[in-house]
C-alpha positions, 0 to 999 in steps of 0.5 A: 325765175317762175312765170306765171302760166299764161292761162286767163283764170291764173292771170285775173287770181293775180289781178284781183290782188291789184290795188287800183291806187298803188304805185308802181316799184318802177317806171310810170305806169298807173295800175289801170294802165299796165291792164290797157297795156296787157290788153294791147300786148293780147290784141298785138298777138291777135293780128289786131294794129299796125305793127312792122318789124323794128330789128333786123331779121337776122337778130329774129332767132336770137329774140325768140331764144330768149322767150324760152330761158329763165331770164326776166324782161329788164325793168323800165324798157322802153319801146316804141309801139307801147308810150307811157302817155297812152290815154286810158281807153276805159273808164274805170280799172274794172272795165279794163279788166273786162276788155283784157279778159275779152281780149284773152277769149278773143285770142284763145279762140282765134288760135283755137280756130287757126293752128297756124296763124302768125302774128307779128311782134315787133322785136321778136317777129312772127309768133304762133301760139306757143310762143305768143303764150311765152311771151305773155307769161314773160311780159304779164310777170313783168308787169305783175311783179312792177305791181307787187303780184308776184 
């Protein structure tokens, strides 16, 4: 499978694809609320949330070997960190899309200043910049290909 580059420009191309009224090919999200969920994926990245580890340490190795095969994320996965019924924090799809591609700037120029900054995920442990951007180009296709963009 192709992912898409884990660049901002890239990613709001994508978005402005998105139709705000569409349903979604598999689980329960709105489209507003797959770009909040995004945001929080960024922010997650960025140190910002309490999060702790949710698999044991030793299964870590094998969680960050998937982040560099060709394998998609399984549809309808579940985890405790991102409920479905997650309020809405913006007003309208477009205020998302303003806080996710703040959210990017914000990460871009964090690890920019800070080669060696970590950030903790939940099932794939500490990250640093290389691998966050993996994953976010895992988890973005996901959400993109849920909506029909990719």
């Amino acid at each position: 499978m192709e992912f898409v580059q884990a660049d901002l420009c890239a990613f709001l191309e994508i978005l402005e694809n998105l139709d705000k009224k569409k349903s979604a090919s598999w689980g329960k999200m709105t489209p507003q609320r797959m770009i909040e969920h995004l945001s929080d994926c960024i922010y997650m990245s960025c140190g910002i949330g309490n999060h702790e580890l949710l698999i044991p340490e030793e299964k870590i190795k094998g969680m960050q070997a998937f982040l560099i095969n060709d394998k998609e994320m399984p549809q309808n996965i579940q985890v405790p960190f991102a409920k479905e019924n997650t309020p809405l924090r913006n007003t309208d799809i477009e205020l998302a899309i303003d806080e996710f591609t703040m959210a990017w700037v914000d990460f871009e120029e964090m690890y920019s200043e800070d080669q060696k900054k970590t950030a903790l995920h939940p099932y794939y442990g500490n990250l640093n910049y290389e691998q966050w951007l993996l994953l976010h180009s895992k988890h973005f296709t996901h959400h993109f290909t849920q909506f029909g963009l990719m």
